[in-house]
MITIMI-219664 format. One line per field, with one value per residue (C-alpha): y negated, z, x negated; residue number from 1. Coordinates in Angstrom, 1 decimal. Each point is the difference from the previous one (the first is absolute). Example, Ala and Ser with C-alpha at 12.3 -4.5 7.8 and 13.67 -1.06 7.14 Angstrom:
# residues 2
north = [4.5,-3.4]
up = [7.8,-0.7]
east = [-12.3,-1.4]
num = [1,2]
END
This chain:
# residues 477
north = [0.0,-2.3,-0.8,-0.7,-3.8,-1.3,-0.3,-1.6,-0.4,4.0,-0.1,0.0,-3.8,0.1,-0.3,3.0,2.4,0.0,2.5,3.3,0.0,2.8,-0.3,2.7,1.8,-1.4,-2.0,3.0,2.9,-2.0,-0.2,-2.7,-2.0,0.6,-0.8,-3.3,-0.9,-1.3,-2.7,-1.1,0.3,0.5,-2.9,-2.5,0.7,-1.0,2.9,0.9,0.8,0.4,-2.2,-3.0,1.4,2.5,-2.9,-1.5,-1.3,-1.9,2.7,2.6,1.8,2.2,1.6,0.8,2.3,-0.2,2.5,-0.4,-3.3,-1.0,-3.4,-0.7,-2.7,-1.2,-3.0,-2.7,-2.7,0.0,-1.9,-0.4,-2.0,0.8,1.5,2.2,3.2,0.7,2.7,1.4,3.0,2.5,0.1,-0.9,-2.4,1.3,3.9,0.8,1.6,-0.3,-1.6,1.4,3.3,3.5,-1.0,1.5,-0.7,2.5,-0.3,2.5,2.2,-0.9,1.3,-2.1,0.1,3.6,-0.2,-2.2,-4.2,-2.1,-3.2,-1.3,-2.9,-1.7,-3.2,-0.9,-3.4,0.2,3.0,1.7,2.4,2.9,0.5,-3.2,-1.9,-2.6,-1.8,-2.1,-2.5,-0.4,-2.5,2.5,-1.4,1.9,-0.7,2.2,1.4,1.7,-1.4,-2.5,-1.9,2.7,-1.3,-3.2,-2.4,1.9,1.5,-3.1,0.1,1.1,3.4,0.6,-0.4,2.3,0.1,-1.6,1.5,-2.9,1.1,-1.4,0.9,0.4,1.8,1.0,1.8,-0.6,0.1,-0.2,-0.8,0.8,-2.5,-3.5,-1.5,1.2,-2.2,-0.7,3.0,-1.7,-0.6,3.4,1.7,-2.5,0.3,3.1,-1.8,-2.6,2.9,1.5,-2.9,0.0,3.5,-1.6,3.4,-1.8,0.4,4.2,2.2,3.4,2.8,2.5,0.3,3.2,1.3,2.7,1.2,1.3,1.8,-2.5,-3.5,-3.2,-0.8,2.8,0.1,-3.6,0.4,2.4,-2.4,-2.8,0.7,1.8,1.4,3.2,0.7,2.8,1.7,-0.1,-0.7,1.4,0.1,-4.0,0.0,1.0,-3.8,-1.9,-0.9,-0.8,-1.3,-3.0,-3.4,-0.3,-3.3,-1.7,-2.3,-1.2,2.2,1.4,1.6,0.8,2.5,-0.3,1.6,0.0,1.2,1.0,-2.5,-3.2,1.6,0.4,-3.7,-1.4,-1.5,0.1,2.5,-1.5,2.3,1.8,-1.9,1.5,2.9,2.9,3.3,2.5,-0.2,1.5,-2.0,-2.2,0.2,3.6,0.0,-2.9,2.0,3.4,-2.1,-1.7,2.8,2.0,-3.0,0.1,3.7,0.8,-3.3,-1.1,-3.6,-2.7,-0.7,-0.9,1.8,-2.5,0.2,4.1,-0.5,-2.5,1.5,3.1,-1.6,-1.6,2.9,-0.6,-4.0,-0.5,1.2,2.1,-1.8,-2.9,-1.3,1.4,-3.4,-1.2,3.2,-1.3,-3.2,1.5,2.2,-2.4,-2.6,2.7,0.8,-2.9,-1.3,3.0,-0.1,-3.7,1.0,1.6,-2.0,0.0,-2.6,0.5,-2.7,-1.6,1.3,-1.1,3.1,-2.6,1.1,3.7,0.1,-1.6,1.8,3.4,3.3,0.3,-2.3,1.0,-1.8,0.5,2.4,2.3,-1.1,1.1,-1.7,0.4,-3.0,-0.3,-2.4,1.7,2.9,0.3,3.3,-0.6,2.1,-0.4,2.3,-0.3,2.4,2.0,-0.9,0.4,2.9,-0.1,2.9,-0.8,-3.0,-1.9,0.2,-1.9,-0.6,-2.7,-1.1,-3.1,-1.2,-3.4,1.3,-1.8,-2.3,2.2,3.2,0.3,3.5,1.1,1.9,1.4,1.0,3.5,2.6,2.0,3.5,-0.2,3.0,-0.6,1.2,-2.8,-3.1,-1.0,1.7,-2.7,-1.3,3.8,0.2,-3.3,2.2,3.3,-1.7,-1.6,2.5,2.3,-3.9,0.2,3.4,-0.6,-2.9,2.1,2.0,-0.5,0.9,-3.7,-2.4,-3.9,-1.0,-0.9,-2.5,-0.9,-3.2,-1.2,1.5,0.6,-3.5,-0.3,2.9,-1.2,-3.4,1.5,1.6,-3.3,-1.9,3.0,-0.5,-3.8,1.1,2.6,0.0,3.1,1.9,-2.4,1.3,-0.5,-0.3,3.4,-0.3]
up = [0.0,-0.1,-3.0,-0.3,0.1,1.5,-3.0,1.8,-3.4,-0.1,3.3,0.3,0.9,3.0,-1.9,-1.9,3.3,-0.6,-2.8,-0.4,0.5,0.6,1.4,0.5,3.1,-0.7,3.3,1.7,-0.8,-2.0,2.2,-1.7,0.1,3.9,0.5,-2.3,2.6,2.7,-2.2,-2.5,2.6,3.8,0.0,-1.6,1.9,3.2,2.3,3.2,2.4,3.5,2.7,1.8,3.4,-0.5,0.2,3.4,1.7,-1.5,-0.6,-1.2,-3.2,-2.5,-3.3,-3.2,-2.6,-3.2,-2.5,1.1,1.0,3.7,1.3,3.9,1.2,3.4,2.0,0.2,2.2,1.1,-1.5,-3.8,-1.0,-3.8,2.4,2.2,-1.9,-2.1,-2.6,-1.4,-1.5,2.4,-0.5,1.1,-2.5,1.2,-1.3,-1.0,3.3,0.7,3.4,1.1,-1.1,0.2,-1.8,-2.9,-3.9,-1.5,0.3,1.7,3.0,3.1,3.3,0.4,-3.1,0.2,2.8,-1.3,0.7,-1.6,0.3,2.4,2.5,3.5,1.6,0.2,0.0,-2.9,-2.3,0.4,-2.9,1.4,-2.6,0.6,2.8,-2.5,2.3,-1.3,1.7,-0.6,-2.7,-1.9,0.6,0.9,3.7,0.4,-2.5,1.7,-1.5,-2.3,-0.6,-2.1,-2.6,-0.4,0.4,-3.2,2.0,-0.2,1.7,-3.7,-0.2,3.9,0.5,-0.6,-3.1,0.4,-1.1,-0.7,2.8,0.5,1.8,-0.6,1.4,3.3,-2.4,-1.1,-3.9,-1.2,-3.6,-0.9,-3.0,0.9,-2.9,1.1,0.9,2.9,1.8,-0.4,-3.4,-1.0,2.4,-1.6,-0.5,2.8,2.9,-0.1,-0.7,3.3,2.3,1.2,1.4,2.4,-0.4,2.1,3.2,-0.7,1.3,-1.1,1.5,-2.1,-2.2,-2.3,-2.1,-1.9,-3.1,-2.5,-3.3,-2.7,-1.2,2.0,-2.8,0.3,3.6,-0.2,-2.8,2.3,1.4,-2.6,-1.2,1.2,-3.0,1.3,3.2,-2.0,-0.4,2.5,3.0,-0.9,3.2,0.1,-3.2,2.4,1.5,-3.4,-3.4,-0.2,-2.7,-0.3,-2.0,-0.3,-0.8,-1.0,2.2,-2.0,1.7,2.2,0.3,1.6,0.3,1.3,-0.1,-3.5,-1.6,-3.2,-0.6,0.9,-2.5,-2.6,0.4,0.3,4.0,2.7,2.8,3.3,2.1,1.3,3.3,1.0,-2.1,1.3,-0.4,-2.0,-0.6,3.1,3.5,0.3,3.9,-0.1,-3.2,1.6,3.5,-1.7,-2.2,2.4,1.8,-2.6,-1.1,3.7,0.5,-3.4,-1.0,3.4,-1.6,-2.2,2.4,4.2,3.4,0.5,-3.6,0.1,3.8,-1.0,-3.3,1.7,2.2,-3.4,-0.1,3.5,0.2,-3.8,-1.3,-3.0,-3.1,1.0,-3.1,-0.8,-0.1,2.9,1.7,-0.8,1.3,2.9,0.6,-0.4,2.5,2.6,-0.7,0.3,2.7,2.2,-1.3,0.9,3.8,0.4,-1.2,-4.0,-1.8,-3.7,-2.2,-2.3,-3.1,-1.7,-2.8,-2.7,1.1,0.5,-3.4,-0.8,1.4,-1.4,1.2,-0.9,-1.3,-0.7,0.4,-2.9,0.1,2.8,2.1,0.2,3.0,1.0,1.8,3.1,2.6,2.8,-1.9,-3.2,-1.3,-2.5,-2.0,-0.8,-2.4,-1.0,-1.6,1.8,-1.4,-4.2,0.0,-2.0,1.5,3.6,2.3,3.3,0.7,2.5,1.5,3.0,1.8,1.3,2.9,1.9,3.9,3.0,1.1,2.0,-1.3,-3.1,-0.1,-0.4,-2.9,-2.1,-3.8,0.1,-1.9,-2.2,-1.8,-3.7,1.6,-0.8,3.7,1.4,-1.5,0.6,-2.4,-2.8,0.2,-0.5,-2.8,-1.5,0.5,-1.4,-3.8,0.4,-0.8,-2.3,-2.4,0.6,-1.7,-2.4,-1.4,-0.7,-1.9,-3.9,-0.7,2.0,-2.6,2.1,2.4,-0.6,2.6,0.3,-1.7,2.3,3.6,-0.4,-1.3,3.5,-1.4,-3.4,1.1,2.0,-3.2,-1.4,2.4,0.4,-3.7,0.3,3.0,-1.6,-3.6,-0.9,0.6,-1.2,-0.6,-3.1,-1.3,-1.9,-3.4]
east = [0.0,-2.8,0.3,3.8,1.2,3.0,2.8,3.1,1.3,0.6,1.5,3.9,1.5,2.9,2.7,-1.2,0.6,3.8,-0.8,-0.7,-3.8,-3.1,-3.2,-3.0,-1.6,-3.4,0.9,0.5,-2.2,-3.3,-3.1,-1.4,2.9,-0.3,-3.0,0.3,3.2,-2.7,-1.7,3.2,2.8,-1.1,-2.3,2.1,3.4,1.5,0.5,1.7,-2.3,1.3,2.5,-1.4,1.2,-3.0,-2.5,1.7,-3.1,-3.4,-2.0,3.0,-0.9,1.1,-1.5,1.9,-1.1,0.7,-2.0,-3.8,0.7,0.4,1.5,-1.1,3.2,-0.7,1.7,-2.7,2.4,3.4,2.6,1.1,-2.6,-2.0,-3.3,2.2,-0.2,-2.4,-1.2,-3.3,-1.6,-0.4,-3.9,-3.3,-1.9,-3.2,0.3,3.6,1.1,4.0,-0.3,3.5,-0.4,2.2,3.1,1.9,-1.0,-0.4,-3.5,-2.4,1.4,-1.0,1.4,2.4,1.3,0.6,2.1,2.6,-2.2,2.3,-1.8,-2.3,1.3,-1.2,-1.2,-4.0,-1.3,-2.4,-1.1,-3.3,-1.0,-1.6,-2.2,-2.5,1.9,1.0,2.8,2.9,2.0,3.8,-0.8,-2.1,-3.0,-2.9,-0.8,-3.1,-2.4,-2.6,-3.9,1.9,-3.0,-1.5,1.8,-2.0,3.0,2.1,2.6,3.0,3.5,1.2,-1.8,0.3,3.9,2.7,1.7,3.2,3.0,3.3,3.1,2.9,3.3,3.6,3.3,-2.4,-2.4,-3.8,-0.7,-3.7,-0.9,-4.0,0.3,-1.7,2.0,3.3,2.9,2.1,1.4,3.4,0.1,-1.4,3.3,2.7,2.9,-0.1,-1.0,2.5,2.6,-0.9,-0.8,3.0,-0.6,-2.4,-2.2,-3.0,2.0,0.4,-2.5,-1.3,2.2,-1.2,-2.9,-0.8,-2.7,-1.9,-2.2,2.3,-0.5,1.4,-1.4,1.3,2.5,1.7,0.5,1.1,2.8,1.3,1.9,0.7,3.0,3.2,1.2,-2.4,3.3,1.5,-2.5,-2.6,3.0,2.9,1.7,-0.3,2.3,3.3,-0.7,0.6,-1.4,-3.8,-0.2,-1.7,-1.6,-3.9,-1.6,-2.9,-1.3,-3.7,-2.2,2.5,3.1,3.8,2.6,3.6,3.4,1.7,3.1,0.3,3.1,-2.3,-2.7,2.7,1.2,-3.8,0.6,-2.3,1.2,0.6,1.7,-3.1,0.8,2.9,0.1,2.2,-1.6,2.5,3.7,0.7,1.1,-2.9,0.1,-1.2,-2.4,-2.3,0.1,-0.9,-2.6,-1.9,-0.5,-1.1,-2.6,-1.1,-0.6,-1.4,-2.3,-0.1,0.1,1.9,2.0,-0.1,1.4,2.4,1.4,0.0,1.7,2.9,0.4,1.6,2.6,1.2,2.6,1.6,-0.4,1.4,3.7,0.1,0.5,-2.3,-1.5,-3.5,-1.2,1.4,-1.6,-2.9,0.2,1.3,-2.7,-3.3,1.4,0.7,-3.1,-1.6,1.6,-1.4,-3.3,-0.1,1.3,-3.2,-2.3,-0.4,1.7,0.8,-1.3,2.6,0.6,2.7,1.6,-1.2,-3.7,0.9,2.0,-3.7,-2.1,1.3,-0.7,-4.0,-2.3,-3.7,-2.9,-2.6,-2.2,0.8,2.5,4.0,2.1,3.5,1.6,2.6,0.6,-2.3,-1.8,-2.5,-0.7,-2.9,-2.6,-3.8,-1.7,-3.7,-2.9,-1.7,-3.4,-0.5,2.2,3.1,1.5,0.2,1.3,0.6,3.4,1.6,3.9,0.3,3.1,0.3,2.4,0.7,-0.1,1.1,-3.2,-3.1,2.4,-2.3,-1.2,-3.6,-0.8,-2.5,-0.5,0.7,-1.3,2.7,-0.8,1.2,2.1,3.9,0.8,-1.7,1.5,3.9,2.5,0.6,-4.0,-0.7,2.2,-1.6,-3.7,1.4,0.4,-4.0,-2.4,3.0,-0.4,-3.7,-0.7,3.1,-2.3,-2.6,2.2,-1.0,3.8,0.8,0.4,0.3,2.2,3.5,1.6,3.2,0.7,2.6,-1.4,-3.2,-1.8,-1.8,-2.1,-0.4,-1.0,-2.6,-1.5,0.3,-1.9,-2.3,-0.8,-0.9,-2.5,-1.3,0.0,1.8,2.9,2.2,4.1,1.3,3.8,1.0,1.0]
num = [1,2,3,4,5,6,7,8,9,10,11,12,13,14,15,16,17,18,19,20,21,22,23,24,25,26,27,28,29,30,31,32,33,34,35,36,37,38,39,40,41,42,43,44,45,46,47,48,49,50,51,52,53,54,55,56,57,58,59,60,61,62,63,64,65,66,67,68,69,70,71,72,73,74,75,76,77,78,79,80,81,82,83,84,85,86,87,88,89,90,91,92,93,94,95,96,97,98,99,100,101,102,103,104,105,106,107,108,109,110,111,112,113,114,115,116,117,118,119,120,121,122,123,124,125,126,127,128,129,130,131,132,133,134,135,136,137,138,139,140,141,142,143,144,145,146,147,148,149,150,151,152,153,154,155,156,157,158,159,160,161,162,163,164,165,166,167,168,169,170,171,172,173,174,175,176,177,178,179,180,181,182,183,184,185,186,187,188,189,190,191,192,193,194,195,196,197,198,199,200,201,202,203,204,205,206,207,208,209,210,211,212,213,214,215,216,217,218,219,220,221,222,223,224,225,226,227,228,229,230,231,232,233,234,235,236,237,238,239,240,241,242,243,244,245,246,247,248,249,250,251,252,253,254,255,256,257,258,259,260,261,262,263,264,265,266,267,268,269,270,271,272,273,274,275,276,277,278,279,280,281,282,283,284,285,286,287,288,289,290,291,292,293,294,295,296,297,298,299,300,301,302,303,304,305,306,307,308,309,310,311,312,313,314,315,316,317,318,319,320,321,322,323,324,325,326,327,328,329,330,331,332,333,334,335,336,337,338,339,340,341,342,343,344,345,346,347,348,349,350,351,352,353,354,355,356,357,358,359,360,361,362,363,364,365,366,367,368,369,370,371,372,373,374,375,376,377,378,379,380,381,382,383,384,385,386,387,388,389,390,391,392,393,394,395,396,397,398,399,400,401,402,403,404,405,406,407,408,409,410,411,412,413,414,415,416,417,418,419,420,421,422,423,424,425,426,427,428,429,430,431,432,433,434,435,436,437,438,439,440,441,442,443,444,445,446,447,448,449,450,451,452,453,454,455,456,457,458,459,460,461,462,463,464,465,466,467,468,469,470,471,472,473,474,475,476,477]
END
């Protein structure tokens, strides 16, 4: 791939994704593309790295990985000032030794690694490589160099100091970006971020956070969960709850998903009942009971306690007949009214910015979120090193808890074993390495999307392609 140079005049425009289009597994399966990802996309993108509550204290620090890159984020001063947080390489200028070491990359094994070391993290008031004793302050400037004046004078601040890394934060979460040149954090998130502001995700906190090493390529384990239109097949007991099917949008680099009907396709409207949208023809009362529970005992996520809890009296506190919408309605302020009695207030949202909002946006490259009024259940997928064939994998749940009642947890270590993950994520996993080897297949001609439901995967192609060059989808016909 060396060779190949970027022709965005090959590559499909937006408007073009409402056909029927086809793009190849080169993404997915081609070492060389994969390796070629870490120079043409990894460097020059903004990325989620972590959740500022991990950095509480000057000193805190965590390290993100991302192929054999690593990006040391540590609190340098309290507050929300620019010199608060800041970000470099995650390596010595002396020698080339990771001064954090024993996390995750797909890099060489080390113990830690082996045992499931998702990332390193802790609180130290400078870095100390233990190769030389080269020392670095919080600034990134190196403190100590032992016998410094054997370099006659040539060793200036510019050699000596860390190489920074641009960081920024939004929605409670850290996002690094290892291209000097880029722009503003902000501007590269737009319009998502002002989508979700309302959603007040910075006042969340983690409530639970999995990972592990899977057998497929990051793509695929992200697409997993871009779209909808895969319920019937992969969940088929959801489908007894209502129609999935759904609207997917272009958003520049990024992307949505939301309820849909066929009838507002048919007549070209935007859909904007996902709000209050009754699950099945059935009496409402007792779908969204049976329903929540379901989504609490088998994802264990996209949804809250207090929602799961209220949703069940809906049968004995509503008459039958109640209107599905006003069920609804019904529902979320008894709901919200109780979690507020305990200490979490609901930010608010108006059904304007839920209708807005829709069901799933994703945030280009490698992140997939789900929205609600207290909860987030979001997705990160990366390479595991230059290999095509295998990924990090994450799910995390986030949760606004009553104040001190935030729980203490950990990135934890997850098998790709089906038995180990919640139902539905299972089912998600069970497709991922079946697509993996089906794109090796020389009988698989290109992908097909769905033109209607599927465009969040086909504009991720088509920003893939402007990155990297190839791969680009093209309209069929």
């Amino acid at each position: 791939m060396s060779n190949v140079v970027s022709n965005p005049a090959s590559n499909v425009s937006v408007e073009d994704l409402a056909k029927p289009i086809i793009f190849p597994v080169e993404a997915f399966i081609s070492e060389e593309y994969a390796r070629a990802e870490g120079d043409r996309l990894w460097a020059k993108v903004w990325q989620q790295a972590g959740r500022v509550e991990e950095i509480p204290e000057v000193g805190s620090y965590i390290t993100y990985n991302i192929g054999g890159d690593s990006i040391l984020i540590v609190r340098a001063a309290m507050g929300d000032g620019p010199e608060a947080i800041r970000a470099y390489h995650n390596v010595c200028p002396h020698r080339g030794r990771r001064l954090v070491g024993d996390n995750t990359g797909g890099g060489p094994v080390v113990v830690k690694q082996a045992t499931g070391s998702h990332s390193a993290r802790g609180k130290l008031p400078k870095f100390g490589c233990n190769y030389h004793a080269w020392t670095f302050g919080l600034d990134g400037k190196a403190s100590y160099i032992p016998d410094r004046e054997d370099w006659g004078g040539a060793l200036t601040e510019a050699c000596t100091s860390l190489t920074p890394v641009k960081v920024g934060s939004w929605g409670g979460w850290l996002w690094v970006n290892m291209d000097p040149a880029a722009g503003p954090l902000l501007e590269y998130l737009a319009p998502i971020n002002t989508l979700l502001d309302p959603f007040e995700f910075d006042r969340m906190r983690y409530r639970f956070r999995f990972w592990g090493i899977f057998d497929c390529n990051w793509k695929v384990a992200l697409e997993a969960f871009l779209e909808p239109y895969h319920v019937q097949g992969t969940h088929p007991q959801l489908m007894k709850y209502g129609d999935f099917y759904s609207f997917s949008k272009s958003f520049g680099l990024h992307g949505q998903t939301g309820f849909d009907s066929k009838q507002h396709r048919k007549d070209g409207t935007a859909v904007d009942t996902s709000v209050h949208r009754a699950a099945g023809d059935d009496d409402p009362r007792i779908t969204i009971a049976r329903m929540q529970q379901e989504y609490w005992d088998t994802i264990g996520a996209s949804t809250s306690e207090t929602l799961v809890r209220t949703a069940q009296r809906l049968p004995q506190e509503l008459p039958e007949g109640t209107p599905a919408a006003e069920v609804h309605k019904y529902w979320l302020a008894k709901a919200k009214a109780e979690d507020a009695a305990r200490g979490v207030n609901w930010p608010e949202i108006t059904d304007a910015q839920y209708a807005a909002a829709g069901l799933a946006l994703s945030i280009f490259p490698n992140m997939n979120l789900i929205p609600g009024p207290t909860f987030s259940l979001y997705y990160r997928c990366r390479p595991y090193g230059n290999d095509p064939d295998k990924c990090i994998y994450e799910a995390v749940a986030l949760d606004r808890f009553p104040p001190g009642e935030e729980p203490a947890t950990e990135w934890t270590y997850v098998d790709q074993d089906l038995e180990k993950w919640p139902l539905v994520i299972a089912q998600d996993i069970s497709n991922m390495v079946e697509i993996q080897r089906g794109y090796h297949s020389r009988g698989f001609r290109g992908n097909l999307p769905n033109p209607w439901q599927e465009r969040k995967v086909t504009n991720l192609h088509r920003n893939l392609a402007r990155y990297m060059g190839v791969g680009a989808p093209r309209v069929i016909g």
